[in-house]
PQR file with spaces between the fields and no chain letter, atoms N, CA, C, O and H, PARSE charges and radii, in Angstrom:
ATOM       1  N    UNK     1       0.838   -1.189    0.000 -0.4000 1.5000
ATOM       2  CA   UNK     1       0.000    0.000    0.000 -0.0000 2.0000
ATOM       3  C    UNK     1       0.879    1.248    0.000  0.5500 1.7000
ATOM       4  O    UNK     1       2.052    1.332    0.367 -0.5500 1.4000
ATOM       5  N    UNK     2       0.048    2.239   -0.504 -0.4000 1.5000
ATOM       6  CA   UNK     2       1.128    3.511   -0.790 -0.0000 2.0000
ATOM       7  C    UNK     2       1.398    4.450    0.788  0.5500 1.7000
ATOM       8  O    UNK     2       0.386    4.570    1.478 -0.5500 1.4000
ATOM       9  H    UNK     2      -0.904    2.171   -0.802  0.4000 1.0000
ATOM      10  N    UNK     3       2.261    4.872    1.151 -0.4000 1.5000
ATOM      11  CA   UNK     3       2.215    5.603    2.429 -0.0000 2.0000
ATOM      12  C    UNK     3       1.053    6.949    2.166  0.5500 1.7000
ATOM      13  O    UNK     3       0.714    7.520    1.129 -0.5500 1.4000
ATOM      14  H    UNK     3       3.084    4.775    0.591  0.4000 1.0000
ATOM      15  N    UNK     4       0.669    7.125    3.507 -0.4000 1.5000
ATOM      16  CA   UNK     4      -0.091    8.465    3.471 -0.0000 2.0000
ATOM      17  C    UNK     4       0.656    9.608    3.886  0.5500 1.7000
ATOM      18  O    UNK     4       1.545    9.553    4.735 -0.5500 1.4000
ATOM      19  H    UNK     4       0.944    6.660    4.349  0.4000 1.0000
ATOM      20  N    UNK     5       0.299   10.644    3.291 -0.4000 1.5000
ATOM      21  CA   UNK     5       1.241   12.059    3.419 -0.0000 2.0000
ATOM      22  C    UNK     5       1.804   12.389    5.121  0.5500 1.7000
ATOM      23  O    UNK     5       1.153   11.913    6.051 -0.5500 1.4000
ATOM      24  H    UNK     5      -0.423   10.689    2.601  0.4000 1.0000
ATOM      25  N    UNK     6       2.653   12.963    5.304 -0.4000 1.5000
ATOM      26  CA   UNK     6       3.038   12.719    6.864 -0.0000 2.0000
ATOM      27  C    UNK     6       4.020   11.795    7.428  0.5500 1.7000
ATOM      28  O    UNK     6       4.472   10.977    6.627 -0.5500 1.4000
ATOM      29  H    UNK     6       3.181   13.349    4.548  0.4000 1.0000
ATOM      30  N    UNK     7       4.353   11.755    8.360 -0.4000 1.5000
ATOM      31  CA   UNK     7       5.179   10.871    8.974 -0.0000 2.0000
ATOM      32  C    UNK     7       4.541    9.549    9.242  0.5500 1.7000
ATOM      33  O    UNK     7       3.492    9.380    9.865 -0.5500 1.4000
ATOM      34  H    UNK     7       3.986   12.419    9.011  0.4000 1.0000
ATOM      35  N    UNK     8       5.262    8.670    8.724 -0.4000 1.5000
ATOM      36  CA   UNK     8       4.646    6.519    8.475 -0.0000 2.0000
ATOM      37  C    UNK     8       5.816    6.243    9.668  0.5500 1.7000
ATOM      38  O    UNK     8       6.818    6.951    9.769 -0.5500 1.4000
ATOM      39  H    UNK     8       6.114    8.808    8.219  0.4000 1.0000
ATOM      40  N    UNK     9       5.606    5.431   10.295 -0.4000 1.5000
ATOM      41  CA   UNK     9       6.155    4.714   11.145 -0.0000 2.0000
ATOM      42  C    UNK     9       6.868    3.066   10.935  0.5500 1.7000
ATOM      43  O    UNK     9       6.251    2.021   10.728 -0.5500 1.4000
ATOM      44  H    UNK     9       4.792    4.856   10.213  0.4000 1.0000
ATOM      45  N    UNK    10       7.889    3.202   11.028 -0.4000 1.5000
ATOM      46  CA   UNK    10       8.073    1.667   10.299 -0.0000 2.0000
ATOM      47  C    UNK    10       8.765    1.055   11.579  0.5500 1.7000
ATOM      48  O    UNK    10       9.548    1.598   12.358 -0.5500 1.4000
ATOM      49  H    UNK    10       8.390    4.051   11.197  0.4000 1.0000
ATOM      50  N    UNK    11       8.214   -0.342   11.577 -0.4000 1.5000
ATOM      51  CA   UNK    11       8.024   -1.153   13.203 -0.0000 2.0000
ATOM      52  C    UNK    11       9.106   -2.654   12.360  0.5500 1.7000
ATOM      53  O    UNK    11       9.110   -2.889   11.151 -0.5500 1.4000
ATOM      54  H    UNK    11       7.578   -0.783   10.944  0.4000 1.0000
ATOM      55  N    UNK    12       9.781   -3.319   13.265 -0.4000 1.5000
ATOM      56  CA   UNK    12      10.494   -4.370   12.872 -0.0000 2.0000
ATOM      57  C    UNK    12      10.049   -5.509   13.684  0.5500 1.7000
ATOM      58  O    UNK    12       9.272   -5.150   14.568 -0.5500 1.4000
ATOM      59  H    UNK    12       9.778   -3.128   14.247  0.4000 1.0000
ATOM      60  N    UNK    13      10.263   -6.603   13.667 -0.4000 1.5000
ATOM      61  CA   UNK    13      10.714   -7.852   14.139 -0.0000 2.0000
ATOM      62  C    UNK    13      11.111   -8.630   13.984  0.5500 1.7000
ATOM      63  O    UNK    13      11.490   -8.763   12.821 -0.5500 1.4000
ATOM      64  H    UNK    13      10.895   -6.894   12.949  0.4000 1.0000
ATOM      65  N    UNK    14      11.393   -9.838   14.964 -0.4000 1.5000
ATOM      66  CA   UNK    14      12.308  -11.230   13.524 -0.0000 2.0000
ATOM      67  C    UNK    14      11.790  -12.109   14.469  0.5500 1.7000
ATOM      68  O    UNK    14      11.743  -11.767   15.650 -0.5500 1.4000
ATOM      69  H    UNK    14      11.085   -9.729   15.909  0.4000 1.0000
ATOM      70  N    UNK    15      11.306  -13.446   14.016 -0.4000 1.5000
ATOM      71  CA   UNK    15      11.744  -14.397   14.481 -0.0000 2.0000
ATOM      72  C    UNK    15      12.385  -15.948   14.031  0.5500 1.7000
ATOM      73  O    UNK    15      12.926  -15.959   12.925 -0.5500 1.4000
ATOM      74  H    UNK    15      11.344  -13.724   13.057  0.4000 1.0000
ATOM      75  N    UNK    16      12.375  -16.704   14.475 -0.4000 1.5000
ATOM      76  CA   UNK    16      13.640  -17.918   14.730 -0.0000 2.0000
ATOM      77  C    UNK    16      12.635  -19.102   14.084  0.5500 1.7000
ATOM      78  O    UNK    16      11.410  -19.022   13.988 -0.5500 1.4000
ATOM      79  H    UNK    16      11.935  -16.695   15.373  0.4000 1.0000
ATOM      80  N    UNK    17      13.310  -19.987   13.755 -0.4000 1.5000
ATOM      81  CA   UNK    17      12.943  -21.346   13.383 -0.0000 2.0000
ATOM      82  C    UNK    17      11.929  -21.983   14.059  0.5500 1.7000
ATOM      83  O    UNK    17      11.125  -22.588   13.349 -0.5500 1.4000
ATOM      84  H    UNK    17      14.304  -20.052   13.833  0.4000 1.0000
ATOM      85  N    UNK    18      11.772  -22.003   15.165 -0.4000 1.5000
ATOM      86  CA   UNK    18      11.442  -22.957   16.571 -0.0000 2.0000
ATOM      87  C    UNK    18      10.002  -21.927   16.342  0.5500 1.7000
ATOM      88  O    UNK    18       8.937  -22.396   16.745 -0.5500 1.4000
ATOM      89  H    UNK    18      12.425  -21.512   15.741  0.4000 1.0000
ATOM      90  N    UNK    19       9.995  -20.547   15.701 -0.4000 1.5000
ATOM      91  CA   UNK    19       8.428  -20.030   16.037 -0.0000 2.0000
ATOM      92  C    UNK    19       8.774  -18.729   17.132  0.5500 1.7000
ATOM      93  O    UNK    19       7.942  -18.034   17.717 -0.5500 1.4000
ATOM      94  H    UNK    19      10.860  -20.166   15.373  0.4000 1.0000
ATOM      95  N    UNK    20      10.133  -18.646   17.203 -0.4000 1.5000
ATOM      96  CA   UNK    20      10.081  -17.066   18.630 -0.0000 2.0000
ATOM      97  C    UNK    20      10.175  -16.062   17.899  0.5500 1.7000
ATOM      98  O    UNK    20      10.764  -15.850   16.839 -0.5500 1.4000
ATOM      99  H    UNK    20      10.808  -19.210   16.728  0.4000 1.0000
ATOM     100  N    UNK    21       9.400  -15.322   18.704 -0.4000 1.5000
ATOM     101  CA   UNK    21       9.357  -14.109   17.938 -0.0000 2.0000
ATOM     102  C    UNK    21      10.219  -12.855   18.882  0.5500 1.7000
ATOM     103  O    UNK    21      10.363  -12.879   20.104 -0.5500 1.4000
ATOM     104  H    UNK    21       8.921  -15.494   19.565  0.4000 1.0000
ATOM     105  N    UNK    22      10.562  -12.135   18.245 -0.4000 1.5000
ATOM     106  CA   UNK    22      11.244  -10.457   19.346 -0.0000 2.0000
ATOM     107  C    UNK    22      10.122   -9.747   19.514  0.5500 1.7000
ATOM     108  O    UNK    22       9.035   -9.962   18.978 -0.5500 1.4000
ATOM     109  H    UNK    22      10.445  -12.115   17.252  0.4000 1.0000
ATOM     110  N    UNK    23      10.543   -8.478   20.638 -0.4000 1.5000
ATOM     111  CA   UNK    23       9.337   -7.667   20.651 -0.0000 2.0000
ATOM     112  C    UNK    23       9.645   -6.525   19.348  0.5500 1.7000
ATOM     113  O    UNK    23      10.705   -6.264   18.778 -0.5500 1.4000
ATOM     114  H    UNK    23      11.427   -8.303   21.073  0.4000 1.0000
ATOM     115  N    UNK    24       8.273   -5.986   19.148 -0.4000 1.5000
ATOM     116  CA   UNK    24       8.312   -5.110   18.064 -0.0000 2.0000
ATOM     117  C    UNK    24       9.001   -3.874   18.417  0.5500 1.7000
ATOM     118  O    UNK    24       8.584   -3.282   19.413 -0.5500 1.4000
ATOM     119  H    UNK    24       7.412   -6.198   19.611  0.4000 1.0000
ATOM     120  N    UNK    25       9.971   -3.390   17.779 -0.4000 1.5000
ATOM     121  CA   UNK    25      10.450   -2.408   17.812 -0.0000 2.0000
ATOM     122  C    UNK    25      10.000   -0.945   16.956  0.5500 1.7000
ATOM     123  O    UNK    25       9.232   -1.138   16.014 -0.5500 1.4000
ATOM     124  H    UNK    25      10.309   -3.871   16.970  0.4000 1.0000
ATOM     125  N    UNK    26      10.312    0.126   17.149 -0.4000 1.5000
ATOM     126  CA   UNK    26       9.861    1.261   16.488 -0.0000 2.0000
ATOM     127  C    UNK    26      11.188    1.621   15.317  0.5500 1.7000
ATOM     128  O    UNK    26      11.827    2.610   15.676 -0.5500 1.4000
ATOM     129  H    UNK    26      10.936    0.283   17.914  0.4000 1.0000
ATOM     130  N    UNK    27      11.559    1.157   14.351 -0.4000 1.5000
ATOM     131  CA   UNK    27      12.814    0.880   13.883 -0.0000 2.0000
ATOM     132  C    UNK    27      13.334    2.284   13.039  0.5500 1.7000
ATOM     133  O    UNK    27      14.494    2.402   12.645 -0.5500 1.4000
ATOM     134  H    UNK    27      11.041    0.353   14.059  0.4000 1.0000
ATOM     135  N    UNK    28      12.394    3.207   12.853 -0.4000 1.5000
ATOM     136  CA   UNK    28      12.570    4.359   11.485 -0.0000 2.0000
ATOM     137  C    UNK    28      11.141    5.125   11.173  0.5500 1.7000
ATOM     138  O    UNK    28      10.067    4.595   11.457 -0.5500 1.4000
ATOM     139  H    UNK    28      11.452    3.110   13.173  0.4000 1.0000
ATOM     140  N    UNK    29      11.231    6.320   10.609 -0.4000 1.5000
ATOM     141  CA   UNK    29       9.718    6.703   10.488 -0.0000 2.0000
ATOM     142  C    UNK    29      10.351    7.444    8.636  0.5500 1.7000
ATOM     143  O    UNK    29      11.483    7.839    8.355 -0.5500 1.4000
ATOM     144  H    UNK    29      12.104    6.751   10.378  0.4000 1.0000
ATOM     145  N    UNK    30       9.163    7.386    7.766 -0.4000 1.5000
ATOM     146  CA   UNK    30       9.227    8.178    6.612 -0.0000 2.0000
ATOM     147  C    UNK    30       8.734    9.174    6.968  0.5500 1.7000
ATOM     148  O    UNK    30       8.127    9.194    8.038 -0.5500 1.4000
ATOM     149  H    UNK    30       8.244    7.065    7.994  0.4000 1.0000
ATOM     150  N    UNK    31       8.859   10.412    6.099 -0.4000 1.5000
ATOM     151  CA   UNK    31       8.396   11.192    5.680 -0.0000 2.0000
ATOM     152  C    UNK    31       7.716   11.733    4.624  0.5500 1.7000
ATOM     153  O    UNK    31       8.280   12.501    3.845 -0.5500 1.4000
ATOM     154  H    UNK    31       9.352   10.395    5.230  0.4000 1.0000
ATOM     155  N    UNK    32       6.835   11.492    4.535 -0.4000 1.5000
ATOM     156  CA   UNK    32       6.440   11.635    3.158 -0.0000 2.0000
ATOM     157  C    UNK    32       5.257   13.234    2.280  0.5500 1.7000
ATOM     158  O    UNK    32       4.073   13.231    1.944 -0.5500 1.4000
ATOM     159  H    UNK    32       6.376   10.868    5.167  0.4000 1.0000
ATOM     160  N    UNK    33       6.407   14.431    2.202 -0.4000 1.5000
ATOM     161  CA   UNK    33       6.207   15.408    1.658 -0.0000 2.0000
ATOM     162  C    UNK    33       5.351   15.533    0.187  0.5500 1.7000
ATOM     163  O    UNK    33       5.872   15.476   -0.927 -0.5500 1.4000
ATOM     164  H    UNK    33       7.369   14.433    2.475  0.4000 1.0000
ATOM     165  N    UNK    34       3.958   15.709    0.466 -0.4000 1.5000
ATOM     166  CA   UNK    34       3.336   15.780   -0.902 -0.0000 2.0000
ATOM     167  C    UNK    34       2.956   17.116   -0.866  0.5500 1.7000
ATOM     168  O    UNK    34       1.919   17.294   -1.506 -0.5500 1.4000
ATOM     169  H    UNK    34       3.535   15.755    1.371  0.4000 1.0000
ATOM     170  N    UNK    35       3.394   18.094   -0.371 -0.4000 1.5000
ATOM     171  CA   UNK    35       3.054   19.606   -0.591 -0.0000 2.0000
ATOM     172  C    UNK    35       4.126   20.024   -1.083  0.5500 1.7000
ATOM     173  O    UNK    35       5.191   19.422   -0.944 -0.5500 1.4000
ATOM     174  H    UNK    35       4.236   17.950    0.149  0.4000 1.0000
ATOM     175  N    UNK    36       3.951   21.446   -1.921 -0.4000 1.5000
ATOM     176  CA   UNK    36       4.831   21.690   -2.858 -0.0000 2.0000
ATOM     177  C    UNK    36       5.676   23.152   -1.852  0.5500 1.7000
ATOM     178  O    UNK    36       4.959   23.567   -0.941 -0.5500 1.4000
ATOM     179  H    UNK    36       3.086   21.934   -2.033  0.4000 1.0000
ATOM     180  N    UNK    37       6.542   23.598   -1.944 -0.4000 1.5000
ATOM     181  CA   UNK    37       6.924   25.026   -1.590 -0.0000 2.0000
ATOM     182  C    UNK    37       6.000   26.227   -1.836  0.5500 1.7000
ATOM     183  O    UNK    37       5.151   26.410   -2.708 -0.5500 1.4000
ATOM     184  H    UNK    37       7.124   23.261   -2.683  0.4000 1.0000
ATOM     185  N    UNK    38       6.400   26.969   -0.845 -0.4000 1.5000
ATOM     186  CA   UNK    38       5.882   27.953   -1.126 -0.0000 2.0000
ATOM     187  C    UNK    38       6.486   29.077   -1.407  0.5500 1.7000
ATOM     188  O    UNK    38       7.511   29.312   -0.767 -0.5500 1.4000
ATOM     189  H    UNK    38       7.090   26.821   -0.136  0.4000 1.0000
ATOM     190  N    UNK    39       5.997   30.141   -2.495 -0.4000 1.5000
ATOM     191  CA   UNK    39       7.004   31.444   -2.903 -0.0000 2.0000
ATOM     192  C    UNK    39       5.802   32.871   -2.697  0.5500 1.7000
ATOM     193  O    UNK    39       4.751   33.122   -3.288 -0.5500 1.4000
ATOM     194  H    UNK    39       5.164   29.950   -3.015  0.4000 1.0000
ATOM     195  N    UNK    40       6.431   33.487   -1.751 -0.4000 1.5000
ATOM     196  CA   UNK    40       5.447   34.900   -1.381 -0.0000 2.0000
ATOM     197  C    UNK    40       6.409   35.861   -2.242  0.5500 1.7000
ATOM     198  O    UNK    40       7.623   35.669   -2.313 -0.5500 1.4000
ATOM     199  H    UNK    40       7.285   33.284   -1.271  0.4000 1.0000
ATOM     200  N    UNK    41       5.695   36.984   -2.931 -0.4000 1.5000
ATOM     201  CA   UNK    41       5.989   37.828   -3.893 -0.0000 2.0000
ATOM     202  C    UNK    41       5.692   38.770   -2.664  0.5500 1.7000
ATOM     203  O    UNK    41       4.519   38.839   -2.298 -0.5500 1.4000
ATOM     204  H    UNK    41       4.709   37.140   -2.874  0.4000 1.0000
ATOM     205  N    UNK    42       6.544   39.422   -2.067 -0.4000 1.5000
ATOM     206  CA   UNK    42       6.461   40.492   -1.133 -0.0000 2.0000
ATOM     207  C    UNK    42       6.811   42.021   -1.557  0.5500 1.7000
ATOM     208  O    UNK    42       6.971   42.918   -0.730 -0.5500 1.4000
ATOM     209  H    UNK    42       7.497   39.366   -2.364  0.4000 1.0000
ATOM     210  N    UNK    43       6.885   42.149   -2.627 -0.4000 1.5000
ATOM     211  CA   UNK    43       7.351   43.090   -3.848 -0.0000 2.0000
ATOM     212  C    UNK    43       6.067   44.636   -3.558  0.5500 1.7000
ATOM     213  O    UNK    43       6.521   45.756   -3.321 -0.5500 1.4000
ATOM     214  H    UNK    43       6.755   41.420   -3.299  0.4000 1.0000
ATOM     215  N    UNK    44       5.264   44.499   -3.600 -0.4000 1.5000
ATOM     216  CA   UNK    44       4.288   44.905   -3.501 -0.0000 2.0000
ATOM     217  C    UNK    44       3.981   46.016   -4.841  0.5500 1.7000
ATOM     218  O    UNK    44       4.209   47.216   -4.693 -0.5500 1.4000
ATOM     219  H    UNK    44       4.896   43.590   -3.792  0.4000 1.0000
ATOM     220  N    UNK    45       3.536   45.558   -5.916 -0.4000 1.5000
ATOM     221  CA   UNK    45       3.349   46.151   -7.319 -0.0000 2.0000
ATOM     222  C    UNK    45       4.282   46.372   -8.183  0.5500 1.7000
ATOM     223  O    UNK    45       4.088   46.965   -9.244 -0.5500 1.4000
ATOM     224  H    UNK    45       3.351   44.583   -6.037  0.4000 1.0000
ATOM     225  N    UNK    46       5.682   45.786   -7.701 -0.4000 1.5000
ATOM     226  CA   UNK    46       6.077   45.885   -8.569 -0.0000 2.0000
ATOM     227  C    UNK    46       6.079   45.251   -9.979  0.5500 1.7000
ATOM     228  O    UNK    46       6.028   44.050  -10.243 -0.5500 1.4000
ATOM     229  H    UNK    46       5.840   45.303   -6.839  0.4000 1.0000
ATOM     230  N    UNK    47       6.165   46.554  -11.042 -0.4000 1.5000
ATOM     231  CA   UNK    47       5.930   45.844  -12.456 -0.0000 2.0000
ATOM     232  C    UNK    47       6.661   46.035  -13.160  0.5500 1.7000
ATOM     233  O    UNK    47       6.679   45.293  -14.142 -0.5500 1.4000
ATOM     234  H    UNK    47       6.207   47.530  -10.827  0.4000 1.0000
ATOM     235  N    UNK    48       7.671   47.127  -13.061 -0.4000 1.5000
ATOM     236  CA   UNK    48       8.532   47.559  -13.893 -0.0000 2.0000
ATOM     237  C    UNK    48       9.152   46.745  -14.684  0.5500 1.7000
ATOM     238  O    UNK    48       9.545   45.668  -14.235 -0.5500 1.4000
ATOM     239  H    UNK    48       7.656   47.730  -12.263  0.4000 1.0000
ATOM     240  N    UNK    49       9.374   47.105  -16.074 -0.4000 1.5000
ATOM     241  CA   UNK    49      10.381   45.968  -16.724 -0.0000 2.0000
ATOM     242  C    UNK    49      11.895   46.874  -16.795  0.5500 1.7000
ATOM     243  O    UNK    49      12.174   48.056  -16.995 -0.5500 1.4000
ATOM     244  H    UNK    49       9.055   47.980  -16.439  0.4000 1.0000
ATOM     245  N    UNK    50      12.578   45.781  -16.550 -0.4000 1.5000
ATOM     246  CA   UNK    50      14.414   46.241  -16.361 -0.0000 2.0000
ATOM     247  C    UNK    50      15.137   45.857  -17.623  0.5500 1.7000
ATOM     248  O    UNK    50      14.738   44.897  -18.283 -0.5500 1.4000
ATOM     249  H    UNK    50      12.351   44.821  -16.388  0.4000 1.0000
ATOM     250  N    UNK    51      16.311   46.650  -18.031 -0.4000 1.5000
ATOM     251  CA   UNK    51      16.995   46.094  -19.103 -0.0000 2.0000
ATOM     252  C    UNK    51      18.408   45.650  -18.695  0.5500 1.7000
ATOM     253  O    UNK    51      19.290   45.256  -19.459 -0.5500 1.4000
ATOM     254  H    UNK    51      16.636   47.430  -17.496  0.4000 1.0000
ATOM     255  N    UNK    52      18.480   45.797  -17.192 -0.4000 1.5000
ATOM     256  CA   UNK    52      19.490   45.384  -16.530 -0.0000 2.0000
ATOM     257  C    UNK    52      19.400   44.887  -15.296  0.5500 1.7000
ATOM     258  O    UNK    52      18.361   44.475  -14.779 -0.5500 1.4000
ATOM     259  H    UNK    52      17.763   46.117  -16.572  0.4000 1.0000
ATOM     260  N    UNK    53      20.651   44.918  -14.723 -0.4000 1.5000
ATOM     261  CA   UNK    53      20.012   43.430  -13.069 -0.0000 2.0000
ATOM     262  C    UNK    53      20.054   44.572  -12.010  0.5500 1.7000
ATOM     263  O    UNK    53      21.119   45.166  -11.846 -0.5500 1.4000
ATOM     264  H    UNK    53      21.495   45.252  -15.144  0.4000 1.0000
ATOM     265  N    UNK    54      19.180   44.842  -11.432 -0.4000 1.5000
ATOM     266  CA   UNK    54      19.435   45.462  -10.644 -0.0000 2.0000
ATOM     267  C    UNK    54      19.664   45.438   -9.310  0.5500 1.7000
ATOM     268  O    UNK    54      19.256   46.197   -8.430 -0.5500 1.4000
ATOM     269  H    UNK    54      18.315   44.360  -11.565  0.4000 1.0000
ATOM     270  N    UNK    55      20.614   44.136   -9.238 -0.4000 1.5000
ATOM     271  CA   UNK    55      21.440   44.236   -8.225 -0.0000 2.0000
ATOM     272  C    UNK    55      20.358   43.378   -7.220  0.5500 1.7000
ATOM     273  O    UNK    55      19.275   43.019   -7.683 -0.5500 1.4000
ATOM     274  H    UNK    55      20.945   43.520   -9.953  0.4000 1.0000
ATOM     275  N    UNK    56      20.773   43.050   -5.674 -0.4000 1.5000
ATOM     276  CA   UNK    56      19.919   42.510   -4.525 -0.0000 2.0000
ATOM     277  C    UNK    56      18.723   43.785   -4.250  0.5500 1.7000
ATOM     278  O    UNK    56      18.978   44.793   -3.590 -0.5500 1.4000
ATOM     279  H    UNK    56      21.653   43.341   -5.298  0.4000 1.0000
ATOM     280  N    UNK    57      17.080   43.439   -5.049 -0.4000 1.5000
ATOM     281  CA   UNK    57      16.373   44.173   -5.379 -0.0000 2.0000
ATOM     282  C    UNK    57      14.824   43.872   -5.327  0.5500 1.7000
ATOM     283  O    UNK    57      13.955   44.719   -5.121 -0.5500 1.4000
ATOM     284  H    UNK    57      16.873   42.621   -5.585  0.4000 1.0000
ATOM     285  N    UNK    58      14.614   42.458   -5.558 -0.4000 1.5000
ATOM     286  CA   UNK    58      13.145   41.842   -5.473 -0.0000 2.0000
ATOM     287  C    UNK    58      13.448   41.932   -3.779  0.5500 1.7000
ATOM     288  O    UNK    58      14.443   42.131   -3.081 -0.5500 1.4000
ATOM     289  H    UNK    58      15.320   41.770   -5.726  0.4000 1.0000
ATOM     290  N    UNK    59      11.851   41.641   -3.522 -0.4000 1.5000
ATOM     291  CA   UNK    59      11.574   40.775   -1.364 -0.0000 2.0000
ATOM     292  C    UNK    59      11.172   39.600   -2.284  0.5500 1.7000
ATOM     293  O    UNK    59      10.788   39.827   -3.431 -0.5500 1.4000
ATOM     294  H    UNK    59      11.043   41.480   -4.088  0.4000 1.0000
ATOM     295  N    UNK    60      11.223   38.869   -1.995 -0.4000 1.5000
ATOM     296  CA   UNK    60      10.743   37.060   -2.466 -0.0000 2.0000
ATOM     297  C    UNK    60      11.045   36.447   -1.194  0.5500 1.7000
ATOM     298  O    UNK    60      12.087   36.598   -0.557 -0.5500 1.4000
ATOM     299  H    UNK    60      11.535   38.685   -1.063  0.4000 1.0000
ATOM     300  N    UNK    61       9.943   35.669   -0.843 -0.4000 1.5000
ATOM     301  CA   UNK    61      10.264   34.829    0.092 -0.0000 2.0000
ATOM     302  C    UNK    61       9.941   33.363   -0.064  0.5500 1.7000
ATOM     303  O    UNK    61       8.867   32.992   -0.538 -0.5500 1.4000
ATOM     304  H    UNK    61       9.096   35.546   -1.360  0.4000 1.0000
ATOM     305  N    UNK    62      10.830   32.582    0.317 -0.4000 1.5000
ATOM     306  CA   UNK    62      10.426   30.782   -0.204 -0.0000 2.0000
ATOM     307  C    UNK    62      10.366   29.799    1.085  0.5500 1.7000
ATOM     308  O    UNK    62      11.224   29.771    1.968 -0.5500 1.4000
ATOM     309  H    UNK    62      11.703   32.883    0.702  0.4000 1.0000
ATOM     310  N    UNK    63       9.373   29.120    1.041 -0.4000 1.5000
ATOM     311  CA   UNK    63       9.528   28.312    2.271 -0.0000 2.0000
ATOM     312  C    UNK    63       8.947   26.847    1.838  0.5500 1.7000
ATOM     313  O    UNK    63       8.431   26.554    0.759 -0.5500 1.4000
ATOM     314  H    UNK    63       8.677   29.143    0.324  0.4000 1.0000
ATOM     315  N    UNK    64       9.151   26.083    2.868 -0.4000 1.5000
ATOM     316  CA   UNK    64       8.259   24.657    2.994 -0.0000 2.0000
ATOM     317  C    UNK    64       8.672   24.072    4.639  0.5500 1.7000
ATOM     318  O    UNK    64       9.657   23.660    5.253 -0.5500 1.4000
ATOM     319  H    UNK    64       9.571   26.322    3.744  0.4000 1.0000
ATOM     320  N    UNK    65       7.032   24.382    4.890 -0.4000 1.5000
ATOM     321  CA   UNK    65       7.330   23.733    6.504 -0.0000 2.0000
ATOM     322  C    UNK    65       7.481   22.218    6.660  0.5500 1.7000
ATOM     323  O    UNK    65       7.894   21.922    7.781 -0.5500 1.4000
ATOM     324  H    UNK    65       6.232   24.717    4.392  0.4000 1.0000
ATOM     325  N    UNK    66       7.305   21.377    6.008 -0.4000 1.5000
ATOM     326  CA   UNK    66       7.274   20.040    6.080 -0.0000 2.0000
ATOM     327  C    UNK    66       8.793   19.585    5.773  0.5500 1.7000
ATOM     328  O    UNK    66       9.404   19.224    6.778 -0.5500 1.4000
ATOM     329  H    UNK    66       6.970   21.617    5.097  0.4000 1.0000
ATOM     330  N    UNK    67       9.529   19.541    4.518 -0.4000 1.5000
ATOM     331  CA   UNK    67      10.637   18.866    4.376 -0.0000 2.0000
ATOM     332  C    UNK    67      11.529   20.112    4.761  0.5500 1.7000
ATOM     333  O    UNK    67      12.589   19.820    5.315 -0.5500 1.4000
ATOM     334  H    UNK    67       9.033   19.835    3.701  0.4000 1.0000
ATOM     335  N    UNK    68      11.353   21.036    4.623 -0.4000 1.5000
ATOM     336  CA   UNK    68      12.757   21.838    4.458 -0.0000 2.0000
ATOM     337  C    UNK    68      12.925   22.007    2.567  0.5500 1.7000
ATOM     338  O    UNK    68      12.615   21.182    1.707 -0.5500 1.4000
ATOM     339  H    UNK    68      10.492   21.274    4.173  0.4000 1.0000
ATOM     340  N    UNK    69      13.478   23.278    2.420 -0.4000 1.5000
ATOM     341  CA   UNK    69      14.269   23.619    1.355 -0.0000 2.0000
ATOM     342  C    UNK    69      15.619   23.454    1.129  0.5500 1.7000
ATOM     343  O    UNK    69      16.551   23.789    1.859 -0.5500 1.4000
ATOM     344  H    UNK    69      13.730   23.948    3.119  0.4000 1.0000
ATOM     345  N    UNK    70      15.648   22.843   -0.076 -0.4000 1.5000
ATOM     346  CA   UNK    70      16.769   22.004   -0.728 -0.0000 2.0000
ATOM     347  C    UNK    70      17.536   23.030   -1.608  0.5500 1.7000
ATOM     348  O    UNK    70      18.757   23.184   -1.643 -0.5500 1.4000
ATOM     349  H    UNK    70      14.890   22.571   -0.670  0.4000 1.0000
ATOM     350  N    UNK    71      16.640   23.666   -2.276 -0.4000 1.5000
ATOM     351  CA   UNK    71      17.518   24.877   -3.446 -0.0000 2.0000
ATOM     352  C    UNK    71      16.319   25.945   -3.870  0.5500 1.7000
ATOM     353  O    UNK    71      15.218   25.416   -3.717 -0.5500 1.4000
ATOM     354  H    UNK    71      15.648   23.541   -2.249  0.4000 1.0000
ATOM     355  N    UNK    72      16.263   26.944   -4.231 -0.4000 1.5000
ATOM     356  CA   UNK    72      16.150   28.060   -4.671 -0.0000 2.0000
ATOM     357  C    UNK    72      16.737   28.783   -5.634  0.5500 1.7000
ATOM     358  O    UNK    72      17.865   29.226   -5.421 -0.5500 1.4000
ATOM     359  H    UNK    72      17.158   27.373   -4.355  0.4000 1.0000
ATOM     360  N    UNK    73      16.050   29.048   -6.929 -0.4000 1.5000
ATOM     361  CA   UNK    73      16.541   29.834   -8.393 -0.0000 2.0000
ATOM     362  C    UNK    73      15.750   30.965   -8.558  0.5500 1.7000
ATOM     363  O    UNK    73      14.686   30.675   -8.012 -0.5500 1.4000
ATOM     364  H    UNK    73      15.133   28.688   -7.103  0.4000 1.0000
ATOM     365  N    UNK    74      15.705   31.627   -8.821 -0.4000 1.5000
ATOM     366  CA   UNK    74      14.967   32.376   -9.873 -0.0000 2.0000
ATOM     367  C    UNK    74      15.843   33.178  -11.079  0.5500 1.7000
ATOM     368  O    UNK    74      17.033   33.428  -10.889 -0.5500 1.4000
ATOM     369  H    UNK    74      16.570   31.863   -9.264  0.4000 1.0000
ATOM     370  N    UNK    75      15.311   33.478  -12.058 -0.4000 1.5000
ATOM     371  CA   UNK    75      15.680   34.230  -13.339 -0.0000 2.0000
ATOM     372  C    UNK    75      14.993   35.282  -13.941  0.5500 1.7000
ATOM     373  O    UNK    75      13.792   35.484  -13.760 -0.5500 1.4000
ATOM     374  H    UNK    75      14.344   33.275  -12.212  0.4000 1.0000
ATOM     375  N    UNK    76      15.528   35.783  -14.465 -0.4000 1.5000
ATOM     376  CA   UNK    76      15.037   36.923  -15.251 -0.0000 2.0000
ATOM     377  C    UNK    76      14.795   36.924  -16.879  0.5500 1.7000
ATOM     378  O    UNK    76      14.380   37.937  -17.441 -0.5500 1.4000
ATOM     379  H    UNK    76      16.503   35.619  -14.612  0.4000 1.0000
């Protein structure tokens, strides 16, 4: 079955020939991130078009509360 979004819990045990079993252990948990990032345009109207870079100049803000952010681009 497919995991559900959120933290899955994955439990172990073993047992032996004879039929013994161990107690269940709590062995690892997934994570499983199905929400995407988020990007706030904090700019507030800006529209202007540029024919050059103008330097550290947008507010942009990027987040994701669940996994964490891995990388961040943007272009012009």
């Amino acid at each position: 079955a497919l995991l559900a979004p959120g933290t899955n819990y994955v439990s172990v045990r073993a047992s032996d020939t004879l039929g013994n079993y161990s107690g269940i252990d709590g062995a690892f948990y997934i994570l499983k991130d199905t929400s995407a990032p988020e990007i706030t345009d904090n700019q507030g109207g800006e529209t202007s078009w540029r024919g050059a870079d103008p330097g550290a100049f947008y507010l942009v803000d990027f987040a994701d509360g669940v996994s964490g952010l891995a990388a961040v681009e943007y272009s012009a």
